[in-house]
MARBAKOL-160478 format. One record per residue: residue in one letter; x, y, z of N, C-alpha, C in turn. Coordinates in steps of 0.2 Angstrom, whole numbers, padded with zeros to 4 digits, always signed. Example, Ala and Ser with C-alpha at 12.3 -4.5 7.8 and 13.67 -1.06 7.14 Angstrom:
MARBAKOL-160478
A+0066-0028+0039+0062-0022+0039+0066-0016+0039
S+0064-0011+0035+0068-0005+0036+0064+0000+0039
//
This chain:
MARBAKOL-160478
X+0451+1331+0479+0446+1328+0484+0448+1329+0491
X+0443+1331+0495+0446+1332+0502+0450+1327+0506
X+0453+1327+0510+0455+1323+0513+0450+1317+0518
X+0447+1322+0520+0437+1316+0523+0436+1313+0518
X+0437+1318+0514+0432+1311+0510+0435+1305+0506
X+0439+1306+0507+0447+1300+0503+0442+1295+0509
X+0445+1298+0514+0446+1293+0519+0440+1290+0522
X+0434+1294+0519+0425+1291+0520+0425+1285+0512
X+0430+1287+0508+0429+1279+0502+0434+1274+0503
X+0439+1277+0506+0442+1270+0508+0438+1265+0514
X+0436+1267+0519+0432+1264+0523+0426+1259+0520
X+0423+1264+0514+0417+1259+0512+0419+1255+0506
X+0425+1256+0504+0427+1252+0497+0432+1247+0500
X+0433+1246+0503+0439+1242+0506+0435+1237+0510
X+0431+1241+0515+0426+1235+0520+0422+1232+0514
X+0418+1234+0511+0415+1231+0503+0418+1225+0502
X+0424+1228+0499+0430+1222+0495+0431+1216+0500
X+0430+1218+0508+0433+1213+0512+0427+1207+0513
X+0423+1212+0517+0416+1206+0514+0413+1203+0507
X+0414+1205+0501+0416+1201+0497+0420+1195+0498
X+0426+1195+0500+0429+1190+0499+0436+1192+0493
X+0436+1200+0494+0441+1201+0487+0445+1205+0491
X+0452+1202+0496+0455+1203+0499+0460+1206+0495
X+0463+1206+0490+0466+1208+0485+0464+1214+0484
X+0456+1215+0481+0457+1223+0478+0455+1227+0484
X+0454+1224+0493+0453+1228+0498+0462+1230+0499
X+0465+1225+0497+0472+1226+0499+0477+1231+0495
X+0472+1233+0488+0475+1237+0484+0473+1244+0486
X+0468+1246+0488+0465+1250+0490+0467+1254+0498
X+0469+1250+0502+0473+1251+0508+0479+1254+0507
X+0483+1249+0502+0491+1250+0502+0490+1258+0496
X+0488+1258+0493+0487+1264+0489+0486+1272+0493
X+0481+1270+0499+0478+1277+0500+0485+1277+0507
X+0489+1272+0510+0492+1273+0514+0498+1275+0511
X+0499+1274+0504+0506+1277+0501+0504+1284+0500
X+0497+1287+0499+0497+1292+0497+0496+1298+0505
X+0493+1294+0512+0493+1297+0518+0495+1291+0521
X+0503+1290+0525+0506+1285+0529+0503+1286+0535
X+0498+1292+0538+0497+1294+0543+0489+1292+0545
X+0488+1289+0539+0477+1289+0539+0477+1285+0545
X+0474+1286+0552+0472+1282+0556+0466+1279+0552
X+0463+1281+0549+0457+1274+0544+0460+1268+0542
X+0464+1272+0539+0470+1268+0534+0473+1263+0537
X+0477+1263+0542+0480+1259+0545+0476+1258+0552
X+0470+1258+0554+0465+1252+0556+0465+1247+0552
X+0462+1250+0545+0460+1244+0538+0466+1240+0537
X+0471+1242+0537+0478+1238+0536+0478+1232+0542
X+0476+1235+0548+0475+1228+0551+0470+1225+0550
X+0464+1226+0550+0459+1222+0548+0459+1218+0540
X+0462+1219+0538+0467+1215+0532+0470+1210+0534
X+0476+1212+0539+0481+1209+0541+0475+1201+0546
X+0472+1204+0549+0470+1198+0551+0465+1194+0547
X+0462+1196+0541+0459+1192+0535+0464+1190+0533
X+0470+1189+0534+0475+1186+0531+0478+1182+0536
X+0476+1182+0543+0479+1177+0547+0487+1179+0550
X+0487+1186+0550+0492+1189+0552+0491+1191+0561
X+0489+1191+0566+0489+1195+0569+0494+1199+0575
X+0501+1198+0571+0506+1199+0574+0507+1209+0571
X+0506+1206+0562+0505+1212+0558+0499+1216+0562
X+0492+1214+0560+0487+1218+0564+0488+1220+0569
X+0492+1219+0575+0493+1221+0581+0497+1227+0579
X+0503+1226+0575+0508+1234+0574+0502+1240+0571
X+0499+1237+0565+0495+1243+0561+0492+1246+0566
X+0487+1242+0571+0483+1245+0577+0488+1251+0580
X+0494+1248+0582+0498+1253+0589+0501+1260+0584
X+0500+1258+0577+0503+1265+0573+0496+1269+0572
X+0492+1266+0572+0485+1270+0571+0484+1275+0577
X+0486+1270+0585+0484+1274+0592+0490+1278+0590
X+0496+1278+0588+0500+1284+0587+0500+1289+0583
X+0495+1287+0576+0494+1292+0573+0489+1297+0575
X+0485+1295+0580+0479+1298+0582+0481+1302+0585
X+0486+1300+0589+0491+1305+0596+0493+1310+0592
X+0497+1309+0588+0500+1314+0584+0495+1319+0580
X+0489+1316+0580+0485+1320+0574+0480+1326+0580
X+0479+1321+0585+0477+1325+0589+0479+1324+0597
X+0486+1330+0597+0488+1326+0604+0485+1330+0610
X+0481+1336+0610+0478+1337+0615+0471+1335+0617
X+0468+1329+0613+0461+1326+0612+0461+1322+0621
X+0453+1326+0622+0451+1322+0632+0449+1317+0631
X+0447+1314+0625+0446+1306+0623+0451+1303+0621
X+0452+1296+0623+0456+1292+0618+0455+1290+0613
X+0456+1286+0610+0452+1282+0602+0450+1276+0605
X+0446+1276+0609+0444+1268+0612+0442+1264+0606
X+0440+1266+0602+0439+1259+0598+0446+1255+0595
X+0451+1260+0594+0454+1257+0592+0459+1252+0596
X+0459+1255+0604+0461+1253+0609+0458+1245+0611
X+0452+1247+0608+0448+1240+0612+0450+1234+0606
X+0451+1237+0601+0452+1233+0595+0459+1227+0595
X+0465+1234+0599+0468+1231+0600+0471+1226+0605
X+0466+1226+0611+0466+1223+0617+0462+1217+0616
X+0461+1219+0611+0456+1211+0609+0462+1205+0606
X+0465+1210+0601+0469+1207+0595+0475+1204+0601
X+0478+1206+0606+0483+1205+0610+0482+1199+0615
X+0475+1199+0615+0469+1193+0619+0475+1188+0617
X+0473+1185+0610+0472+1181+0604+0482+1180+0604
X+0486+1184+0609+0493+1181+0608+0495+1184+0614
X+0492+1181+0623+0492+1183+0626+0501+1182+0630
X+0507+1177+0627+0510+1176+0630+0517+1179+0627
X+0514+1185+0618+0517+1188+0618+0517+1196+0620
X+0511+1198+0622+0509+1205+0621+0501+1204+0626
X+0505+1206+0634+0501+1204+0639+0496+1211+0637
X+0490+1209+0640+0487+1217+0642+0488+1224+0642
X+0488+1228+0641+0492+1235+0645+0487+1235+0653
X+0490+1241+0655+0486+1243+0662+0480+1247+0660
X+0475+1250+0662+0470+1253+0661+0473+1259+0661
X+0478+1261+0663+0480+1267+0662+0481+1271+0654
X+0483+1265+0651+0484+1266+0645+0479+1271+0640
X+0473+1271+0647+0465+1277+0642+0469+1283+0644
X+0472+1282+0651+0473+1290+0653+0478+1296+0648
X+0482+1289+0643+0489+1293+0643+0489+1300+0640
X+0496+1304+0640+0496+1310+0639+0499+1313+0636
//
């Protein structure tokens, strides 16, 4: 199976499972496809978005900053950043802002 498409049924079987209520088999399904691509930016979104259904969001801040790095890595000369995930995680930083102040706006520019 291609690799898009691993990663177009992890997104819909995992979010599924979360809105369920069945944290457990989203969380089998995460750790599974992130052991089989440690790189999946999907993957390690969904790991935070886990993380914080579990009331982690010290974890969901790291899974987000690995995600912006897999993105850089996967595409480092991309003239967009991954804003979503960016915003996701300035949200997530909001929420513990006296450990992990804001970045600067710079941070869309970087390079």
């Amino acid at each position: 199976m291609p690799p898009v498409v691993k990663e177009a049924k992890l997104r819909v079987f995992s979010r599924f499972y979360l809105i369920r209520g069945e944290v457990d088999e989203a969380a089998r399904i995460i750790t599974e496809h992130l052991s089989e691509n440690p790189e999946s930016i999907a993957g390690l979104a969904l790991s935070g978005e886990l993380a914080i259904v579990r009331g982690n969001i010290p974890e969901a801040i790291r899974a987000y900053e690995q995600a912006i790095d897999a993105h850089d890595k996967r595409f480092p000369d991309s003239p967009e950043p991954p804003i979503e995930l960016y915003s996701r995680l300035r949200q997530l930083r909001e929420q513990l802002p006296s450990q992990y102040p804001p970045p600067p706006l710079e941070y869309l520019y970087k390079k």
